[in-house]
C-alpha positions in Angstrom: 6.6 -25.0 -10.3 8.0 -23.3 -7.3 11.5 -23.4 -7.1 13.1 -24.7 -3.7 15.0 -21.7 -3.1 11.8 -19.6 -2.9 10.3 -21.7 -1.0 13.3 -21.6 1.2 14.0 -17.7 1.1 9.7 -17.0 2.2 10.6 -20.0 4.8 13.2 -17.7 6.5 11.1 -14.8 5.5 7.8 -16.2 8.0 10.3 -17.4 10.6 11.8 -13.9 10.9 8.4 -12.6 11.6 7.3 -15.0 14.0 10.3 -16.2 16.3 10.6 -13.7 18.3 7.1 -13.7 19.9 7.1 -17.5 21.5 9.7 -20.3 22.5 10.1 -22.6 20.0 11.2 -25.8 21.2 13.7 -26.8 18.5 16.7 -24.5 16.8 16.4 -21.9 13.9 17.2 -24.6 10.9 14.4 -27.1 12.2 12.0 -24.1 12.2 13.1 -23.2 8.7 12.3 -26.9 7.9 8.9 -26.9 9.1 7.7 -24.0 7.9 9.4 -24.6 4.3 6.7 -27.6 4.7 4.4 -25.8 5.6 4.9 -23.1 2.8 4.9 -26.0 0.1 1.7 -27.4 1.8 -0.1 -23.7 1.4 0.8 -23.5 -2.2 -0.4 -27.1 -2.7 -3.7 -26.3 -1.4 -3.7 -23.0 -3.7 -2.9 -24.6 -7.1 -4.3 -28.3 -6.5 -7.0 -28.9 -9.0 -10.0 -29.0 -7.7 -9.5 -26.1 -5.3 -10.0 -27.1 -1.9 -8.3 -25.0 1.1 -9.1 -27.1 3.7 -5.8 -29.1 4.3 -4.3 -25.2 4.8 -5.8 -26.1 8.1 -3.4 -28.3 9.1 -0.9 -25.7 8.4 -2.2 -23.8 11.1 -2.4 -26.4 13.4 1.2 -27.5 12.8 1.7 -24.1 14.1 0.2 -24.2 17.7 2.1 -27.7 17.9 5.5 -25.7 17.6 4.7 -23.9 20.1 3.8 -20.9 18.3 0.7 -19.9 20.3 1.0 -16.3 20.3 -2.3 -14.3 18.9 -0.1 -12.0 17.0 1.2 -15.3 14.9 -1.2 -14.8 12.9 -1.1 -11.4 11.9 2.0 -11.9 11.1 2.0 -14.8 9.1 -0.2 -12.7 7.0 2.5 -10.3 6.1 5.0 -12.7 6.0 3.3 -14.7 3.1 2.2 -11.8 1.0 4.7 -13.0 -1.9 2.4 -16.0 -2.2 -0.5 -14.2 -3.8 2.1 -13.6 -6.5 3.9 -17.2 -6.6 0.9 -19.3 -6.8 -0.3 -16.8 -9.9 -2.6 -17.7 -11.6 -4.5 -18.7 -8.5 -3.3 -15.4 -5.9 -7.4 -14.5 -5.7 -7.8 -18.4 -3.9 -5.0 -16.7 -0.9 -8.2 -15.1 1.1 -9.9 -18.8 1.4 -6.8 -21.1 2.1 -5.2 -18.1 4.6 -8.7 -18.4 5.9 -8.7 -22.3 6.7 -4.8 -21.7 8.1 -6.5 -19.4 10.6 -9.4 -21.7 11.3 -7.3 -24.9 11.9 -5.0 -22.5 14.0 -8.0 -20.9 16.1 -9.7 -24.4 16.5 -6.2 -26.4 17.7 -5.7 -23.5 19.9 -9.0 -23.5 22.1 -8.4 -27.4 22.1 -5.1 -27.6 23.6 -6.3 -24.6 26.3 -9.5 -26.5 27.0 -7.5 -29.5 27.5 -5.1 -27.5 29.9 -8.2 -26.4 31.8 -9.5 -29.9 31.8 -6.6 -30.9 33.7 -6.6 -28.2 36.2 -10.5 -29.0 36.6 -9.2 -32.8 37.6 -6.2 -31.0 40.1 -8.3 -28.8 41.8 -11.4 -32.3 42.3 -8.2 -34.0 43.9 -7.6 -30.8 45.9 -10.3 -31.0 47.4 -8.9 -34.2 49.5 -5.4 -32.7 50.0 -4.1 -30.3 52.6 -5.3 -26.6 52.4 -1.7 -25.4 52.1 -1.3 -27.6 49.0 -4.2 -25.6 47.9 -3.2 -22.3 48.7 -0.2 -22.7 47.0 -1.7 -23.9 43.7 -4.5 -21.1 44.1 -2.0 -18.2 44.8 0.4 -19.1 42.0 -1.4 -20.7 39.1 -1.4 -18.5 35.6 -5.5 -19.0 35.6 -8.1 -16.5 37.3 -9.4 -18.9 40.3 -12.2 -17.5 42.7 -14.2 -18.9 45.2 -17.6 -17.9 45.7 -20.7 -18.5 48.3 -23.9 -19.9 46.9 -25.5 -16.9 47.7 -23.6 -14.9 45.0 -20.5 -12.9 46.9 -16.8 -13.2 46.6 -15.1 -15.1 49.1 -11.7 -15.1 47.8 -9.4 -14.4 44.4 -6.2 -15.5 43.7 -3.4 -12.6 42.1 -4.6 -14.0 38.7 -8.1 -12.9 38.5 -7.0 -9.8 40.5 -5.2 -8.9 37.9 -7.9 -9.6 35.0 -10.1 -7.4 37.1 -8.3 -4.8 37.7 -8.9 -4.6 41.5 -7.1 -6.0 44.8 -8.3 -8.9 46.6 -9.4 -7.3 49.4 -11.9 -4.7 47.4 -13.1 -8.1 45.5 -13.8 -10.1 48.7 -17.5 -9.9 50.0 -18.9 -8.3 46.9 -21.5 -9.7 44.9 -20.3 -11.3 42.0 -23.1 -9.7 39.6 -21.3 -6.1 40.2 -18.4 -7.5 38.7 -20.4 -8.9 35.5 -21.1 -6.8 32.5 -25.1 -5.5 33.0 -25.9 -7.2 29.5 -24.7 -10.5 31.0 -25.6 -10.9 34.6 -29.4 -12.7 33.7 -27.7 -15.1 31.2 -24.6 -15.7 34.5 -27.6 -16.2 36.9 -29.5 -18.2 34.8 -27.1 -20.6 34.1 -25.4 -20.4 38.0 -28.7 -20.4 40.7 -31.1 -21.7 38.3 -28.6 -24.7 36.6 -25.5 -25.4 38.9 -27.5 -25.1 42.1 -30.8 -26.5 41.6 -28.8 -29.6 39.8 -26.4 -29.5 43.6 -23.5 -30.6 41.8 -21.7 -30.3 38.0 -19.8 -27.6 36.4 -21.1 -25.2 33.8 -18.9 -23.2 31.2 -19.9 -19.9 29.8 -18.5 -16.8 28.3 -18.8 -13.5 29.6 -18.3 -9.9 29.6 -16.2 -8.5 33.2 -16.7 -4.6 33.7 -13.1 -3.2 34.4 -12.6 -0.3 37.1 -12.4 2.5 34.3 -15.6 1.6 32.2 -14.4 -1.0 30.2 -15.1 -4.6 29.6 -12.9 -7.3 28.8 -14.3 -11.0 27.7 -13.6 -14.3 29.8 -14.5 -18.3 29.8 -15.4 -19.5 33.2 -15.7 -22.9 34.1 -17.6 -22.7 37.5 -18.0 -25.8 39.3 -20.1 -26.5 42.3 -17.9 -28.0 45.4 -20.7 -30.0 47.8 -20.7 -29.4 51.4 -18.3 -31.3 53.8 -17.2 -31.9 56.7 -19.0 -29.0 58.4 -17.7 -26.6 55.4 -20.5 -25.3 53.4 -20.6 -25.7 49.9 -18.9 -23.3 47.8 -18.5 -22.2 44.3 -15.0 -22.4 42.6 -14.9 -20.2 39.2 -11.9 -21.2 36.8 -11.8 -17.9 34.2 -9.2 -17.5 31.3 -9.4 -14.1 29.5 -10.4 -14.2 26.2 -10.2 -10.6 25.0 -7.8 -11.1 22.7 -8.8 -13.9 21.2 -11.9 -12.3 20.2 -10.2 -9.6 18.8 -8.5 -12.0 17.0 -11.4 -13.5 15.4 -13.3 -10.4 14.4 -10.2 -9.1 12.9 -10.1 -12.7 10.9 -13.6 -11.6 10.4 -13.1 -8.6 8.7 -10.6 -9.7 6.6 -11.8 -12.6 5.0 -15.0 -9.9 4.3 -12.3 -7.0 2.9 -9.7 -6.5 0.6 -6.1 -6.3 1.7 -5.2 -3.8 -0.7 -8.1 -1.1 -0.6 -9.8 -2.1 2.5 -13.4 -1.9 0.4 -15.4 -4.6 0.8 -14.4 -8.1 -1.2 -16.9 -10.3 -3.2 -18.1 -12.4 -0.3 -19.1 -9.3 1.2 -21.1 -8.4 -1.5 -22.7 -11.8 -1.8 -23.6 -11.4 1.2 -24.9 -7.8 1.4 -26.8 -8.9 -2.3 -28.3 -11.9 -0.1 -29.7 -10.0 2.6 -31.6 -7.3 0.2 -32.9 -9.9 -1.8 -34.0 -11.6 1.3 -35.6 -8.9 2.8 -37.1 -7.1 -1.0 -40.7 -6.1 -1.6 -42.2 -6.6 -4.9 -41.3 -3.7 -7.0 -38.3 -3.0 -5.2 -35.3 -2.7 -7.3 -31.5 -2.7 -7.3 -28.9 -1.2 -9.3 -25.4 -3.5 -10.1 -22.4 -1.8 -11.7 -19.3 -3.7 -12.8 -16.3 -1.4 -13.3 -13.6 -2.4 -15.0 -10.2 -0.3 -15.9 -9.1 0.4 -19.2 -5.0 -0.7 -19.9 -4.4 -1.4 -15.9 -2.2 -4.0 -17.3 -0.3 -2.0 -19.3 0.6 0.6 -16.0 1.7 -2.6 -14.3 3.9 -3.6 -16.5 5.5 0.0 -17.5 5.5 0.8 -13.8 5.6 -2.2 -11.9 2.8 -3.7 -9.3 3.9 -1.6 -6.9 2.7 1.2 -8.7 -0.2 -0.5 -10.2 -1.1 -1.8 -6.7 -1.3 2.3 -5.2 -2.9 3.3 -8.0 -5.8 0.8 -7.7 -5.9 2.2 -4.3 -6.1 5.5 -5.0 -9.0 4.8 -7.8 -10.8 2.8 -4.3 -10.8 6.4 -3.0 -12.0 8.4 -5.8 -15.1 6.0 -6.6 -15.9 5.1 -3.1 -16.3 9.3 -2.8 -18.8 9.7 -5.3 -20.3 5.7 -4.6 -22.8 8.0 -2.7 -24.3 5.6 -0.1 -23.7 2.7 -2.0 -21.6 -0.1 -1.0 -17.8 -0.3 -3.5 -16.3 -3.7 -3.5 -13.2 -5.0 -5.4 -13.8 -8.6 -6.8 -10.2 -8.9 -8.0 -7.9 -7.9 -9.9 -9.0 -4.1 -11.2 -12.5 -5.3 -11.6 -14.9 -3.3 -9.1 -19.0 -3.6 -8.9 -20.6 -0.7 -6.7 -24.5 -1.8 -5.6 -27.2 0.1 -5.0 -30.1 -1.2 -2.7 -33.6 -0.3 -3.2 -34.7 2.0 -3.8 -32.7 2.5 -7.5 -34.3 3.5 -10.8 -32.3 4.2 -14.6 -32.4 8.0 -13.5 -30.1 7.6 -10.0 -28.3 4.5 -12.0 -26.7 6.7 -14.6 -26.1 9.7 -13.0 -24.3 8.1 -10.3 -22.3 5.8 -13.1 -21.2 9.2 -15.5 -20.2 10.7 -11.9 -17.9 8.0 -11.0 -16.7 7.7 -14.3 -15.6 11.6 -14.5 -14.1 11.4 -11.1 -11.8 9.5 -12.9 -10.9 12.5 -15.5 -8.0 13.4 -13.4 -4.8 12.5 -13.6 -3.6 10.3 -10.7 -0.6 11.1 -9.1 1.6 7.8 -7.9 5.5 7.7 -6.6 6.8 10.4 -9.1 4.2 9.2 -11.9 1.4 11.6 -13.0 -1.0 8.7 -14.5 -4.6 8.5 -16.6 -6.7 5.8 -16.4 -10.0 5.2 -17.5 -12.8 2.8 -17.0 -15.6 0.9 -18.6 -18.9 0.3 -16.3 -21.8 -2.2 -17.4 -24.5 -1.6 -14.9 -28.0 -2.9 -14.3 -31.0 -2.2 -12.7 -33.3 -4.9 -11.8 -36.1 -6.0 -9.7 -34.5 -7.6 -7.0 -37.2 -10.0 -4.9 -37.3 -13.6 -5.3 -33.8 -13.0 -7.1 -30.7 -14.9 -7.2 -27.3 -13.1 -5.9 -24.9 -14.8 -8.7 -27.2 -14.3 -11.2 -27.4 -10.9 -10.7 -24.1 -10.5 -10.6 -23.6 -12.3 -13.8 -26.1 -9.8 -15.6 -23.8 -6.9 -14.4 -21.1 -8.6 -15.8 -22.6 -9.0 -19.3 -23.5 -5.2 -19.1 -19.5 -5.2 -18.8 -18.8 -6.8 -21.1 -20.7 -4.5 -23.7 -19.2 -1.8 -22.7 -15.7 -2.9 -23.1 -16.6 -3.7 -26.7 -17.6 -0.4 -27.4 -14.0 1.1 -26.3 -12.5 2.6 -23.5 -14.3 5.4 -21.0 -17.5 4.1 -21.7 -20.8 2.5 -19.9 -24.0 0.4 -20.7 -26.9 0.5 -18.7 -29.2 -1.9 -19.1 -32.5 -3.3 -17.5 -32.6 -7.1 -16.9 -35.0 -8.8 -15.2 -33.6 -11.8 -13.6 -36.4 -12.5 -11.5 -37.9 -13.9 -14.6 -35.0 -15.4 -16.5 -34.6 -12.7 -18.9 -31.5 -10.6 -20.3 -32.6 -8.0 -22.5 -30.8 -5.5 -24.3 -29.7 -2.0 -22.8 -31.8 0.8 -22.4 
């Protein structure tokens, strides 16, 4: 059981990290409140029996309801809840999927409540239609949003300061230039697709789509447009109003979530869904006779550093063995599956030959003593590795003959390795070779 004071103290903890960068609309003890909640409803999702990390998504969303909208919330609730992996023990290795579903209820509430706010301004700008231009000019000169006006034959004929801004450039160098010079090259069929051969054949509608702006030194940033056809009236031909919101760093955001729910924290190698994944696509894209080589490395007594030393020290010194293996991995991909457990995988083409070479190299790169803090420390390691046709295979079952190679080695003592040929293709484990 968690006690309340820890739950209390990591409560303050996140709050510290994350006040500061968005107004919260209530005072510092009803924040430590909610997110003492919130902390209780992440370790619930962690521990409850059977796992299931989706209700961490309402964590997140109870996030963007208080206000907390900034993108670097996230990042920093990261940080902040690093003790968790710890508190939750036995269960720290479920941390990557529930922080995961956090981020995804947070991302998804987010776009929501902006799409809503863009709604609305959709429904002020129909209305402004029928109001007085000044009205108009007002709202288009001060509103937060990137508004521009274009003709229907494709050239700026006005920005407010907003999308000046996004653009990099002044009104008057936007005003009469055609609006594909201001799209990213990659983009401009998809924009005129959509815009002359959707919007204005239909003669009426909006259309949304995301795209790439080119920025006056080179760069590009990304934006959502909402571009909505305004009929022709009164005398006033019709005209093109483009709603944008930059979305840059929301796509940051999401590739960073990305590559995080692919790496691990502590190392930065590759994690097991990686792996999976990278399994999945060789198998998927195998010949027949292709094979792959699976090693599972695991390290002799790592529990015994930890708890001379400390985790600290344990935690540096598994990153430090990250180093030395991925060095002598030699185009193969290292991932850590947890704990001090490693598999390194070799994609076609492997034979027994490259397989053990490559497995007695890794293994002596660890001969060294590792220096940590003030700590001159030796660790060893046991390796089971396979090599196996790989077509028609199944990822977790591969994976699970690597494992058993493991396992045979740690039986035989420390330092050591088993290499044996499996095929899995067929159902079959045989012995090593």
């Amino acid at each position: 059981m968690t006690g309340e004071s820890e739950v209390t103290a990591l409560a303050q903890r996140w709050r510290i990290a994350v006040a500061d960068i968005g107004f919260v609309p209530m005072s510092m003890r009803e924040l430590d409140r909610l997110l003492a909640r919130l902390v209780e409803r992440i370790i619930a999702a962690a521990t409850t029996e059977p796992f299931d990390p989706a209700d961490a998504a309402e964590v997140g969303a109870a996030l963007v309801r208080a206000n907390l909208t900034d993108p670097r919330v996230l990042t920093r609730s990261a940080v902040a809840l690093t003790p968790l992996t710890e508190i939750v023990a036995p269960h720290g290795d479920r941390m990557v999927a529930v922080f995961g579903e956090l981020s995804r209820g947070y991302t998804e509430t987010l776009l929501s409540a902006r799409a809503h706010d863009q709604e609305m301004l959709h429904t002020a700008m129909a209305e402004a239609r029928h109001a007085a231009e000044v009205r108009f000019r007002v709202m288009f000169d001060n509103a937060a949003v990137a508004i521009g006006i274009g003709d229907t034959a494709g050239r700026v004929v006005d920005v407010n300061p907003a999308l000046s801004a996004m653009l990099g450039l002044p009104g008057r160098r936007l005003r009469g230039r055609p609006v594909a010079e201001l799209v990213h090259p990659d983009d401009r069929d998809h924009m005129r697709e959509r815009v002359y051969g959707e919007l204005l054949a239909s003669g009426s509608g909006t259309i949304r789509l995301e795209l790439r702006y080119l920025l006056p030194d080179g760069g590009s940033g990304w934006a959502a447009w909402a571009i909505t056809l305004v009929p022709a009236s009164g005398g006033r031909a019709a005209y093109l109003l483009v709603v944008g919101e930059d979305t840059t760093q929301r796509r940051a955001l999401q590739a960073e979530l990305h590559r995080q729910a692919r790496h691990d924290p502590l190392t930065g190698l590759p994690n097991r869904r990686q792996l999976v994944d990278a399994l999945s696509r060789i198998i998927a894209e195998a010949r027949t006779g292709d094979r792959v080589g699976l090693g599972f490395i695991d390290l002799d007594g790592f529990k015994t550093i930890n708890d001379t030393y400390g985790h600290g020290v344990g935690d540096r010194l598994l990153t430090a063995v990250a180093e030395r293996l991925a060095a002598h991995a030699r185009g193969a991909m290292l991932a850590r599956i947890g704990g001090d457990e490693f598999v390194v995988l070799f994609a076609p083409p492997c034979d027994s030959v490259r397989m053990a070479h490559i497995v007695e190299t890794m293994l002596n790169a660890l001969s060294d003593p590792i220096g940590v803090d003030d700590h001159l420390l030796r660790v060893t390691a046991c390796i089971g590795a396979v090599v196996t046709p790989v077509a028609n295979a199944d990822a977790e079952r591969l994976l699970d003959a690597a494992d058993a190679g493991l396992y045979r080695a740690k039986a035989a003592g420390p330092n050591r390795w088993v290499l044996h040929g499996v095929d899995v293709t067929a159902g079959a484990f045989p012995g090593s070779t």
